[in-house]
C-alpha positions in Angstrom: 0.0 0.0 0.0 1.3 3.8 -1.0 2.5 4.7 2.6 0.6 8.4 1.7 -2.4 6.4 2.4 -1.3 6.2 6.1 -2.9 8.7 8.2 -6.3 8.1 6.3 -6.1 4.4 6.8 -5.3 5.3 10.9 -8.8 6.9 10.6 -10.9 4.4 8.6 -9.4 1.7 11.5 -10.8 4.2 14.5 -14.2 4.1 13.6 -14.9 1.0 11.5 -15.5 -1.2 14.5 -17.8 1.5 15.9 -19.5 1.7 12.6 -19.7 -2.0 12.3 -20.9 -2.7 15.7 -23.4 0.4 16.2 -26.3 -2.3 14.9 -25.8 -4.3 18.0 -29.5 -4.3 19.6 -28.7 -3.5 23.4 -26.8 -0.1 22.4 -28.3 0.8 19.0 -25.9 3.4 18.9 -27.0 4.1 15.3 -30.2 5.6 16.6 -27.9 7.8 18.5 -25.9 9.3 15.5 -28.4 12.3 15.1 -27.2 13.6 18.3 -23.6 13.5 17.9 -23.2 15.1 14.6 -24.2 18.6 15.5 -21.3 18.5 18.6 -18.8 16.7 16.3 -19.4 20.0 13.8 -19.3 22.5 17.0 -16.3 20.7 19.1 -14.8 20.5 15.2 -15.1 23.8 14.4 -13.1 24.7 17.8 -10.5 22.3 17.8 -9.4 22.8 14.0 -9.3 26.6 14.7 -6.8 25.5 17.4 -5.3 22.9 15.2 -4.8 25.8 12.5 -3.2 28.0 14.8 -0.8 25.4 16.2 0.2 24.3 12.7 0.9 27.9 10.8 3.0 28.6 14.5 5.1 25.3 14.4 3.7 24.0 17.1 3.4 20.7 14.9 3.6 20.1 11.5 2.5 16.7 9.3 5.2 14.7 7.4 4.3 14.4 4.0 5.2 11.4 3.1 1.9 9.8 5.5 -0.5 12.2 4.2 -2.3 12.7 0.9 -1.0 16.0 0.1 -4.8 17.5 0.2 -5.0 20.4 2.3 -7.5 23.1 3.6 -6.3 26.0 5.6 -2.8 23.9 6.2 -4.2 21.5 7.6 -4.2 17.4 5.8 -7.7 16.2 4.5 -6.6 13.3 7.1 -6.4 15.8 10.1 -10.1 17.4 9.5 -11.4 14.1 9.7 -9.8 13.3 13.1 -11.5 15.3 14.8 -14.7 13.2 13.2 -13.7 9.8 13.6 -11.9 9.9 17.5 -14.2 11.3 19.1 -17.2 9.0 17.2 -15.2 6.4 18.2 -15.0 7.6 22.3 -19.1 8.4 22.2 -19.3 4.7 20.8 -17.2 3.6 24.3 -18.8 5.9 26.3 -22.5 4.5 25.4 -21.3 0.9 25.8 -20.3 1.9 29.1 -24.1 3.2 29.9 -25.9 -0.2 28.2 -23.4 -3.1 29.3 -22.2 -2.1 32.6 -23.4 -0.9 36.1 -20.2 -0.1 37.7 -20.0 3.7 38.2 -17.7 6.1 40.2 -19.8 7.7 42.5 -20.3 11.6 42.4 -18.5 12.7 45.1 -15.2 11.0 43.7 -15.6 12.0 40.1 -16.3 15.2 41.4 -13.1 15.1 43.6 -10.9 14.2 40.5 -12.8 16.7 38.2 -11.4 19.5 41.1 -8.6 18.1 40.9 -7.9 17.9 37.3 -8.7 21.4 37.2 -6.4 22.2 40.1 -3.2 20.3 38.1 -4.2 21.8 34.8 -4.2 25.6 35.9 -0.7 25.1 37.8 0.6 23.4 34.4 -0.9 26.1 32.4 0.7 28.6 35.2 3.9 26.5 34.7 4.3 26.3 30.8 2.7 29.4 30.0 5.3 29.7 27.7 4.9 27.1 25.7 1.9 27.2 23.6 1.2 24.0 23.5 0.9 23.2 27.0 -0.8 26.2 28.1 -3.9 26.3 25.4 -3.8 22.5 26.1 -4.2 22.8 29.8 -6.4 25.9 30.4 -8.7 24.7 27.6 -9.4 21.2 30.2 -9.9 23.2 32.9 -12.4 25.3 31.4 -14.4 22.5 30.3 -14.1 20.7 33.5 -15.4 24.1 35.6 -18.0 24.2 32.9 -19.4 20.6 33.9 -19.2 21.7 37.3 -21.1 24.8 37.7 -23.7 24.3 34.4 -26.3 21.8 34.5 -25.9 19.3 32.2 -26.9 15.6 32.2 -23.5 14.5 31.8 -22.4 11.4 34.3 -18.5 12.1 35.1 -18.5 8.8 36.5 -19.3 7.4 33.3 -17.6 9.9 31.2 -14.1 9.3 33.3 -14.7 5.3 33.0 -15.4 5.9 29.4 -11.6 7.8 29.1 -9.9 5.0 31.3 -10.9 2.8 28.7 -10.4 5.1 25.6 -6.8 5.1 26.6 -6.4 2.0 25.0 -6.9 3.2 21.6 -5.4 6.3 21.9 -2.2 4.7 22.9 -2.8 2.6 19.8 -3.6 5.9 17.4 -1.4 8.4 19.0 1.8 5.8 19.2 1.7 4.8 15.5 1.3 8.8 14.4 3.5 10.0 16.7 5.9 6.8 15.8 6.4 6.7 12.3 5.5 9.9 12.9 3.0 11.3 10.7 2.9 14.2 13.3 5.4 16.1 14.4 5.9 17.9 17.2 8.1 21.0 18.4 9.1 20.3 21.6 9.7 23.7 22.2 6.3 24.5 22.6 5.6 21.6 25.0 7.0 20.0 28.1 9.3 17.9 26.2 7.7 14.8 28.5 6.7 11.7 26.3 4.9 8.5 27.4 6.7 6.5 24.7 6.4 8.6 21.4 3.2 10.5 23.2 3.8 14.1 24.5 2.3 13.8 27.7 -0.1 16.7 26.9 -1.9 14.8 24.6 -3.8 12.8 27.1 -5.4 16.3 28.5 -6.3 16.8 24.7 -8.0 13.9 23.8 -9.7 14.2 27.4 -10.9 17.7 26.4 -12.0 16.4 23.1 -14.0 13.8 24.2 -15.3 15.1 27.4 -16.8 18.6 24.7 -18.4 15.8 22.4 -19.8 14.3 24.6 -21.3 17.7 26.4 -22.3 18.5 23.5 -23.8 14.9 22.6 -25.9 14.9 26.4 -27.4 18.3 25.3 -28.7 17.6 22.1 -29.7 13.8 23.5 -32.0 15.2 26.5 -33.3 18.1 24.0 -34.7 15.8 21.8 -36.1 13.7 24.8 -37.4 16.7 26.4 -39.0 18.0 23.4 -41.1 14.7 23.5 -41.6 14.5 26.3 -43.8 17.6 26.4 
């Protein structure tokens, strides 16, 4: 296979087993796909800007040789869909979660860790304000974490941290091989220059931001619809 096929073959992989198994009868996450397009657009919209930014200021940059060569804004036809297929691909855990298992952290722990997540992230943020990675990265976590704190939203932080624990497994899958070969690369100038393998350690705040906005944003539109039936 032409190794510029790469990155687009990563994403194809990330949701095709959500895809495939989004018919099973207990989850029928199919049904659900109405409600998580409209935050994959919104969270998208956000995290590309942010994407943009970091790639026209060197923060990263994509190796062509893993990539198609298509581009909008600087930014691979392959990255665009990322932000698409991961966190698809998290929602899909996240639901499974909710249908198949009754184990849950209770509130007053995942409330503990939410405080402090946000506690770590500002003094990492405070830290590396310097490096623009690492402070966008962090202060963009604690934001959304304060936000699930002090808004009401039917969101289940038990659920939603389980639903990361387990996420990690992929990610360390997705994020190894692009960061490996690499087919992203970062300037570790603009981070902490701390990797968990070939990880930068700020990318597990990322994808936790990423997922954790989806899924806000999936819970909203979810209990609209259910509301709006309702009455």
């Amino acid at each position: 296979m032409d190794k510029h096929y790469t990155y687009l073959l990563i994403n194809v992989l990330t949701v095709f087993f959500p895809i495939v198994l989004s018919f099973d009868k207990k989850v029928s996450f199919f049904k659900k796909w109405k409600f998580i397009l409209p935050g994959l657009i919104l969270s998208g919209l956000l995290y590309l800007l942010w994407d943009y930014l970091f790639t026209i200021n060197q923060v990263w940059s994509f190796n062509p040789e893993y990539i198609l060569g298509i581009k909008f804004f600087d930014l691979p036809i392959e990255e665009i869909i990322f932000f698409f297929t991961v966190p698809f691909a998290c929602i899909f855990i996240y639901e499974c979660l909710v249908c198949y298992f009754s184990i849950n952290i209770p509130e007053k722990i995942s409330n503990s860790i939410s405080y402090l997540l946000i506690l770590a992230c500002l003094v990492l943020a405070f830290v590396y304000h310097d490096r623009l990675y690492s402070m966008i990265n962090f202060s963009t976590l604690a934001i959304i974490l304060l936000f699930t704190q002090f808004k009401k939203i039917k969101l289940d932080m038990g659920k939603f941290y389980l639903a990361y624990l387990v996420s990690l497994i992929p990610f360390y899958i997705v994020n190894g091989v692009l960061t490996a070969i690499p087919v992203v690369i970062y300037n570790n100038n603009e981070n902490m220059g701390f990797r968990i393998g070939t990880i930068p350690f700020e990318d597990h705040f990322y994808s936790m931001s990423l997922i954790l906005l989806n899924l806000i944003f999936f819970e909203y539109f979810r209990n609209k619809k259910i509301n709006a039936t309702a009455s």
